[in-house]
C-alpha positions, 0 to 999 in steps of 0.5 A: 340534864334532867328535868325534874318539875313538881315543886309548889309555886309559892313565894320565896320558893323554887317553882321548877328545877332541873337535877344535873350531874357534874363534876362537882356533884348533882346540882338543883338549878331552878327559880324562885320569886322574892318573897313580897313582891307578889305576882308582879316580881321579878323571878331569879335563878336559884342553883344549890348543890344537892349532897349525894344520897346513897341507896342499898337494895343489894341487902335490906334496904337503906338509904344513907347519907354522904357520910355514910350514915342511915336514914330510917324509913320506918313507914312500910308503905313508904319503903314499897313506894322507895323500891318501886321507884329505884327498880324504875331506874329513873324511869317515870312510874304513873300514879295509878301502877304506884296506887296498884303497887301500894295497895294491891287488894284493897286501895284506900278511898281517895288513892291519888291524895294517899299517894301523896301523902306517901310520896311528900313522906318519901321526900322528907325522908330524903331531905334528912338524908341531904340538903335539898334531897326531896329534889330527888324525887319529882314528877313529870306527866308521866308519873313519878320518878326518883334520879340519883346517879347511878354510882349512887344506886348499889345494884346499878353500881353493881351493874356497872362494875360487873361490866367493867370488871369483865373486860378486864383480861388479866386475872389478878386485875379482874378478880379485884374489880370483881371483889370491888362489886360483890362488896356491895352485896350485904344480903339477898337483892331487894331482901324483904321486896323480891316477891313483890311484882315490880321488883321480882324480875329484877331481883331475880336478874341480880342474884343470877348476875351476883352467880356469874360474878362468883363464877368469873372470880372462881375461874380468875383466881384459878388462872391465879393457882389459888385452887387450895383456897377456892375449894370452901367457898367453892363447896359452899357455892355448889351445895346451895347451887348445884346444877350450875355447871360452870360453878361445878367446872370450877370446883372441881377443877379446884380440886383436882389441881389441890391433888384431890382427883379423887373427890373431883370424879367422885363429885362428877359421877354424883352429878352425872347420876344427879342429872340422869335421875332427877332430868334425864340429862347429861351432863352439859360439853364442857363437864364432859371435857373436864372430866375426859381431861381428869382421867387423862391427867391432861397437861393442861389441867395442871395448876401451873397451866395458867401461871406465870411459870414455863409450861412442862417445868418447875422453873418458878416465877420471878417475884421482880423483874429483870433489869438492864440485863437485855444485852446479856440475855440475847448474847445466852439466848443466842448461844444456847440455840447453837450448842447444847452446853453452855455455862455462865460464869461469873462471882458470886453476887453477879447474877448469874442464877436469875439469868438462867432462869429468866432464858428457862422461862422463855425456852419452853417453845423450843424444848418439847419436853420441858425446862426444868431448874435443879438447884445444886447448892444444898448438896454436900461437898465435891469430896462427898458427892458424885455423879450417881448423887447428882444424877438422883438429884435430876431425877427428883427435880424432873419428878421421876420414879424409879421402879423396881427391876424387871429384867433378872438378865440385865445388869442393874443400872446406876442413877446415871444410866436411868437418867440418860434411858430416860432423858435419851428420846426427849428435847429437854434443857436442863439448869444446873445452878451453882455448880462450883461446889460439885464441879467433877460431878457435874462435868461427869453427869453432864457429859454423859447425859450428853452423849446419851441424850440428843435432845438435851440441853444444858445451861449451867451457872457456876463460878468456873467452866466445867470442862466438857467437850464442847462446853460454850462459855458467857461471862455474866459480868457486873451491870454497866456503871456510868462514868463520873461528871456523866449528865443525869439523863446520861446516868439513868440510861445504864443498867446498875442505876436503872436497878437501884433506881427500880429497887428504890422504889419498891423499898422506899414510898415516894422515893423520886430523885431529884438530877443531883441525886441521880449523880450520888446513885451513880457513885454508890453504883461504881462504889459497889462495882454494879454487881447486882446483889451489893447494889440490892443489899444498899438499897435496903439502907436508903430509906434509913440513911439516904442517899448521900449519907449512904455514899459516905458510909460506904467510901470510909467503909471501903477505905478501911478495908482498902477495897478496889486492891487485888490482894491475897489473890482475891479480884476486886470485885469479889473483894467488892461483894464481901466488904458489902456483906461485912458491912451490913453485918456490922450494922447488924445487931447481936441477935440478928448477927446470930439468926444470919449465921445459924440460918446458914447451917439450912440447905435450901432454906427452911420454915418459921418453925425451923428457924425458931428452933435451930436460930435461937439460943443465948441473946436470941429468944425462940420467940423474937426470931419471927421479927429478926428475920423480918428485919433481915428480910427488908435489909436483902439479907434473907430471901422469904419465899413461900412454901405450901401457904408459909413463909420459907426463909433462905439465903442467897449461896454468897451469904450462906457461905458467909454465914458459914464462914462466921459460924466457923469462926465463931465456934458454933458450927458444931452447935448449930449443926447438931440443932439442925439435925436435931430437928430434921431428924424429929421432924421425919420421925414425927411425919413418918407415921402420917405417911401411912394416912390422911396426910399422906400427900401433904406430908410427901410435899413437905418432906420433897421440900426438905430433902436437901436438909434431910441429907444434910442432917445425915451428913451431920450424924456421920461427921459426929459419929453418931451412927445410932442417930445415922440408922434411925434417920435413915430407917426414918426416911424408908417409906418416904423414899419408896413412895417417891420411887427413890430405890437406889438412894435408899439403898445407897443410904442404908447401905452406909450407914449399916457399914458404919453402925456394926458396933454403934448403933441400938439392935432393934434400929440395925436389924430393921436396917437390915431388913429394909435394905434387902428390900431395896436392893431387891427392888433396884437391882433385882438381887435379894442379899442374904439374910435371916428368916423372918422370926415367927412373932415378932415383938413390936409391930412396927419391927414387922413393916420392914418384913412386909416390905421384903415381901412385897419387894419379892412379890413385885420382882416375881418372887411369888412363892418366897413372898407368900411364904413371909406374908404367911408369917406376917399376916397373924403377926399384924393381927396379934399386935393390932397393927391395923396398917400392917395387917391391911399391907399384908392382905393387899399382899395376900391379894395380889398373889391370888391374882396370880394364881386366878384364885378369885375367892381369896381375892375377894375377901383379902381386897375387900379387907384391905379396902376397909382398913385402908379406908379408915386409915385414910392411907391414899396408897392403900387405896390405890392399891385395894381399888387395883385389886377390886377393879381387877377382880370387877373385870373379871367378874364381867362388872365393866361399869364397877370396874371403870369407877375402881380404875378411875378412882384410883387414877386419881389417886395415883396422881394426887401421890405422883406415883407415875407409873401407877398412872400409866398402868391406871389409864391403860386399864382404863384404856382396856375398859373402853376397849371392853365397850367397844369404844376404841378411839377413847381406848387407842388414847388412853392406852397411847397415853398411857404409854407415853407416860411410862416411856416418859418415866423409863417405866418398861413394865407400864410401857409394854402393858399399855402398848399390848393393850393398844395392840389387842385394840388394833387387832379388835378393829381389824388392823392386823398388821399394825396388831402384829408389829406391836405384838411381835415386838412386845414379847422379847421385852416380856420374855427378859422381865419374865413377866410370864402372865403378860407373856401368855397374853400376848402370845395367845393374841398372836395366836388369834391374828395368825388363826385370822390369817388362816396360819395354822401352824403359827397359832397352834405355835404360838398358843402352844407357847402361851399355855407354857407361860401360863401354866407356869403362873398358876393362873387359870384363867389364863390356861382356859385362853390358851385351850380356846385358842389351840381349840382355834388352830386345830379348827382351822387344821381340820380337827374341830372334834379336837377344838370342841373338846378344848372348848369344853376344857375352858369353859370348865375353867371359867365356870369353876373360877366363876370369870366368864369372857366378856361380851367383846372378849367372846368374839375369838371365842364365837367365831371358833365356837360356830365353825366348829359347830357347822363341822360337827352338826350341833349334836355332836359338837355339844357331845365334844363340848361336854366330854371336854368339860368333864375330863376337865373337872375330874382333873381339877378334882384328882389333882392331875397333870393338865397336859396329861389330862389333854391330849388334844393340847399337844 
């Protein structure tokens, strides 16, 4: 109790009283005398329930009734007087603070009788706000004091739901007691009052509490995966907030998981700058980590790192859990941990999907690699399907890029192939689902990934074995029913009714069965042979029907169809699934009936918008389709899912071939077919254009999601004869499948479609075909078909981008001077016609042959131009590509600080593109940078990363330049030997990819090791080597590295006369190409530098030197063979 005296001692009125808190509200307890009988009467208890007066500091200040209603408090004296006292939080505050309070210049002439005024002001204030509510505010000796339950007072509410709120661990349940105090906030704390003295601290301590709020939520809904959404807020917050560092954690890591890497460490630099400039600081520890993490594209920075999804895999999250299935689960899980095959078999309907996906979650510890779910259904036929098909199916569930071919000697590997290469050194399980349909291609893939991958695991779901060697079969059967006159505590125990009694209850609001009812449960169970997806489908009916009801419905309806007979050849229970199909149909309407079947014609399900155009049509309007699919939807007939924010609607395989079959039987098929394709083949061509800008990676996401409809519309086209349409879906789908690393299917597509459409499909459509597939075949197997010339000024500037494209498939296999020779054609072209896209792909193209050939001028000017136009295209490729060619030529340049920032931004936006091998090569330059610095550690983990990734995605070019990275690393640390194994190792894999530049680069490092082991004989072999490979590239920076390292192996062989003329001959080089050594390149360069000055004398040696530098000079000038020119190189 508090007490609370202050009251006046008059006749028939409390005297004293006391305010207590109970459960029933706050209650004055207090005496009061009977009026008339004076003095001398008899005093008796007075107890009178006090109605809750409410307070709001938390925005400007109110005070409101218990019904919610506000009190004015217009005298401003009187609102001080109020805030003073609710800041006192029930502490007394003396009259002389309250006098200095109120009247803090000037106090009036008799302050105690003017605070009373303002205090009996106040009290019937609170009396029009409740019955009896002056009783809040009374006095003590201390001063006044004003009590009212803390749940009353809004900041002290907010203190209390804050506290509890973070002690909760769960995310979800955090975020919404979270939500549950920041509703409290209407404006500012105290707004109005916060600069006066007995409410500044506290005013101050309350936004600063609000900010740790906002910053808790930010990182609980991130747990959640709700990145996209948090970014607004999160931006907003930071503007008005921007030093706050665990603000910014969350912001940018909202970004980065958004796929927007790039705005995140652009974000980093301007506070890093932010901080240096304005305070001399840096950023605090854990910015640091975040970023060192972002650059490294660490796991654990991923958006499913804190969701409820298996680690290293696309498994999804289940939307219910699992039921009565424990013994069968534990009889797969013990099962796959003694063989690496094992298939689940059982009818459609049983549940055999859901368990396999329910052991992937829990299989992550125990696969390193990842679990990862590819989902089978959507493919087409086994007649039209083969392992090369489903192996390229994997390969995008696992996010794997094909890269072009590298070694010209090696025969072109099939999808198979690349997936076992890729999966052979990983500890991985793979769930094929729905294998019935592909049965021989899945056999067939299967056991080859097998033999090829040790580490692999398989769990297959099919309605029959694949026949594999060693294949371990688990039969999913029905849930477990209970036998008739069981006792209902007996019934509840078994699985079948556990699920209807837990789908009941979702479905139906205060759903509670009463023990008759439980027996009724247990009939509908055994009705419907306790397979999962009928139990689920009658569920659905319970709310409409009842429980009874429905048993009655379902005994007629299986009586009709004499269900429970094997007859045709069909068993039971699968008799069991389609009269429970056949039932809900009937009980379907016409309209619904109809969106059921058409919705069959999708793969894997599809969009609002999609089903609005492919379901409606006769008795269905576009319109009405949203509210049947709903309908459906809460029948279990139609699974809505979500995809990118929206609803995705699809049907479990068991409808879906029902779907079919009444589609079929009903004449549509072909209708709803060609609706279908109608609209995916729009759809891709309207996308096609917003791959080249800012939607890119939103539009890739969209089109990764609709690839099985893709292939589907395709099979549409064909099986109509429609090849003009097959060509332009095809040509369609080009860049999307370059940028998802998708070569040979594309390849394969065109390939089929061009055999089709000799005498069908329109000119312009078939040439462009052409076109396309001698790119991709160029870049999957390493062999240009023949073809026409490109024609000078071609028409339309779109017919030029196939054209471009062979040019840059022949850059990146090495075909340089046949690239150049098309770009020459194509580079005016774009200009002519005003295609800003090809023109900017066209002098990237341009670039990167200057690169080459070390001619650092056009580089410049052709990067510069592509980034500008890239730039205000918004094509997140281009960028990447013009951030390449300026870092490489920042690099070069001597600029390590430029060239990090390029090399970091495009690190991001590799990422956000998924393009991994891009990635691997953006950390190993990255990697080069810290070495540059000096920094190695940072270096050795960035080029291991590297590395690692690239190995991941069976990407040989990006591994053996990352390892060579790591190898120049280890021989700048003095770990020779560890240098030399890499090196040694390195330069057969060069040799076969002929990639002569990295060749040369490595060959010269071995030439450095073996000059520092005092071999002369090795390093003149080896640098004798190098300058072969690099005069054979043209590029001239890497002909002055193989003089300077001869010039070290004649040093070391007693020739420094010859070694300062060599010197000479590569600073000429460096010097006309404007790229000088950087400080930690110049150590080889110093060290050969000083022993063979102390040889010669420095007279003679600078003699040499410049002799060296104009025979140099005049060789660049005239034109002249380089060997011819340099004795001293043989």
């Amino acid at each position: 109790m508090r007490p609370v005296v202050g009251l006046c001692a008059q006749d028939g009125h409390v005297v004293g009283n006391t305010l207590s808190d109970t459960p029933y509200g706050t209650l004055s307890i207090g005496f009061r005398r009977p009026e008339g009988t004076g003095a001398n009467g008899r005093w008796g208890w007075v107890i009178k329930k006090v109605a809750r007066v409410r307070f709001a500091v938390l925005g400007p200040l109110e005070v409101r009734t218990q019904g919610d209603e506000v009190v004015p408090v217009k005298e401003a004296k009187v609102r001080s007087l109020l805030v003073a006292l609710l800041a006192a939080q029930e502490r007394p505050v003396s009259a002389d603070r309250l006098i200095e309070l109120l009247w803090p210049d000037s106090p009036p002439a008799n302050p105690t009788g003017s605070l009373q005024v303002k205090v009996s002001q106040l009290r019937r204030a609170l009396d029009r706000a409740a019955d009896g509510g002056r009783a809040l505010l009374g006095s003590t000796s201390a001063g006044y004091v004003l009590s009212a339950p803390a749940e009353d007072v809004d900041f002290r509410h907010f203190d209390a739901l804050t506290a509890r709120a973070l002690s909760i661990t769960a995310p979800a349940e955090r975020v919404a007691a979270l939500d549950e105090a920041l509703a409290l906030w209407r404006g500012a704390a105290f707004d109005g009052f916060a600069d006066e003295s007995s409410v500044y601290a506290l005013a101050a301590g309350l936004e600063e509490q609000r900010l740790v709020v906002l910053e808790e939520r930010a990182h609980a809904r991130l747990e959640l995966g709700e990145h996209q959404s948090l970014i607004g807020e999160l931006t907003e917050l930071a503007e008005r907030h921007p030093l706050r560092e665990r603000l910014r954690t969350a912001q940018l890591l909202a970004l980065y998981r958004s796929g927007r890497s790039v705005e995140a460490l652009r974000l980093y630099d301007a506070l890093r700058t932010r901080l240096a400039e304005e305070f001399g600081v840096d950023p605090g520890p854990g910015l640091v980590r975040l970023h060192h993490a972002m650059l490294q594209q660490d796991r654990s920075l991923r958006a499913d790192a804190d969701r409820p999804t298996v680690r290293g895999s696309n498994v999804p999250a289940p939307l219910t859990g699992l039921v009565g299935r424990a013994r069968v689960l534990a009889r797969i899980r013990e099962t796959l941990a003694a063989n690496r095959l094992v298939t689940l078999v059982g009818p459609g309907g049983v549940g055999k999907t859901r368990l396999a996906t329910e052991v992937a979650r829990e299989a992550d510890g125990q696969s390193a690699d990842g679990t990862w779910l590819v989902e089978l259904a959507g493919l087409p036929p086994a007649s039209a399907c083969t392992a090369d098909d489903l192996a390229e199916v994997v390969a995008a569930a696992l996010d794997l890029r094909e890269e072009p071919v590298v070694d010209k000697r090696a025969e072109p590997r099939s999808a198979t192939e690349r997936l076992v290469a890729t999966l052979q050194d990983r500890r991985t399980l793979l769930v094929l689902d729905n294998c019935e349909h592909v049965l021989a291609a899945s056999a067939e893939l299967v056991s080859v990934l097998l033999a090829g991958a040790p580490g692999l695991r398989v769990l297959a779901t099919s309605r029959e074995l694949l026949g594999v060697v060693g294949e371990q079969l688990v039969e999913v059967p029905p849930l477990d029913l209970p036998a008739p006159g069981a006792s209902p505590a007996v019934i509840a125990r078994f699985s079948s009714v556990e699920l209807f009694l837990a789908r009941a209850r979702s479905a139906v609001p205060g759903f509670a069965p009463r023990p008759r009812d439980l027996e009724t449960v247990a009939a509908i169970c055994r009705r419907l042979d306790g397979i999962p997806l009928a139990i689920e489908m009658a569920v659905a009916r319970v709310r409409a029907l009842g429980l009874d009801e429905l048993l009655v419905r379902l005994a007629d309806r299986f009586r009709v169809l004499g269900v429970g007979v094997e007859r045709r050849g069909v068993p039971a229970r699968q008799q069991t699934l389609r009269a429970m199909i056949d039932w809900s149909w009937e009980l379907c309407t016409e309209p619904e009936r109809l969106v059921l079947a058409r919705l069959s014609a999708h793969a894997q399900g599809c969009r609002l918008e999609a089903a609005e155009r492919t379901c409606a049509g006769g008795p269905v309007d576009a319109a009405d389709v949203p509210s049947v699919l709903g309908r459906l939807v809460d029948r279990s007939l139609v699974v809505v899912g979500e995809d990118a924010g929206r609803p995705r609607y699809r049907l479990l395989e068991s409808m879906a071939e029902y779907g079919r079959q009444r589609l079929a039987e009903s004449g549509e098929a072909e209708a709803t077919a060609l609706a279908h394709a109608e609209y995916y083949s729009g759809l891709v061509a309207a996308l096609r254009p917003e791959l080249c800008g800012p939607r890119q990676r939103d539009v890739l996401s969209r089109l990764d999601v609709e690839t099985a409809n893709l292939e589907r519309a395709l099979q549409t086209w064909l099986w109509l004869g429609r090849h003009d349409r097959a060509v332009r879906h095809v040509n369609d789908q080009t860049w999307y499948w370059f940028l998802r690393g998708r070569l040979s299917e594309a390849q394969r597509r065109l390939r089929l479609v061009l055999g089709l459409a000799h005498d069908a499909g329109s000119a312009p459509d078939v040439a462009d075909a052409e076109v396309w597939h001698r790119g991709f075949t160029l870049l999957s197997t390493g062999v240009e078909p023949t073809g026409p010339r490109a024609p000078a000024g071609r028409g339309a500037a779109g017919d030029g981008r196939a054209w471009w494209f062979l040019a840059y498939a022949r850059w990146s296999v090495g075909a340089f001077a046949e690239s150049a020779e098309l770009n020459s054609v194509l580079l005016p072209h774009f200009r002519a016609v005003g295609d800003r896209w090809g023109t900017a792909a066209s002098t990237a193209t341009a670039a990167a042959l200057a690169v080459g050939r070390g001619d650092l001028r056009t580089l410049d000017a052709a990067a510069s131009e592509c980034l500008r136009l890239f730039q205000a295209l918004g094509d997140g490729w281009g960028l990447l590509k013009a951030t390449d060619l300026l870092g490489v030529l920042a690099e070069i340049r001597g600029d390590r600080r430029e060239a990090t920032r390029l090399h970091e931004e495009g690190l991001g936006i590799a990422a956000d593109l998924g393009l991994w091998g891009e990635t691997a090569r953006k950390l190993a330059m990255l990697g080069r940078m810290a070495m540059l610095a000096g920094d190695y550690p940072i270096a050795d983990d960035l080029h291991g990363r590297a590395a690692a990734l690239a190995k991941q995605q069976a990407n040989m070019p990006w591994q053996v330049f990352a390892e060579s990275g790591l190898a120049i690393s280890y021989r700048r640390q003095g770990r020779l030997a560890e240098a030399e194994a890499l090196l040694t190792g390195l330069v057969p894999a060069m040799r076969r990819m002929q990639a002569l530049n990295g060749l040369a680069l490595t060959l010269a490092e071995l030439g450095f090791l073996a000059e520092q082991r005092g071999d002369a004989a090795a390093a003149r072999a080896h640098h004798a080597e190098g300058l072969e490979a690099a005069l054979a590239t043209g590029d001239r920076r890497a002909v002055a590295l193989a003089a300077e390292g001869l010039a070290g192996a004649h040093r070391l062989a007693g020739r420094p006369d010859a070694a300062a003329r060599l010197l000479g001959v590569a600073r000429a080089i460096r010097d006309a190409l404007d790229a000088p050594l950087h400080e930690e390149e110049r150590r080889d360069v110093d060290r050969i530098t000083a022993a063979a000055r102390d040889a010669l004398g420095e007279a003679a040696f600078a003699e040499l030197v410049a002799e060296g530098e104009a025979a140099e000079r005049a060789r660049a000038a005239d034109g002249g063979d380089f060997r011819a020119a340099h004795p001293d190189l043989c």
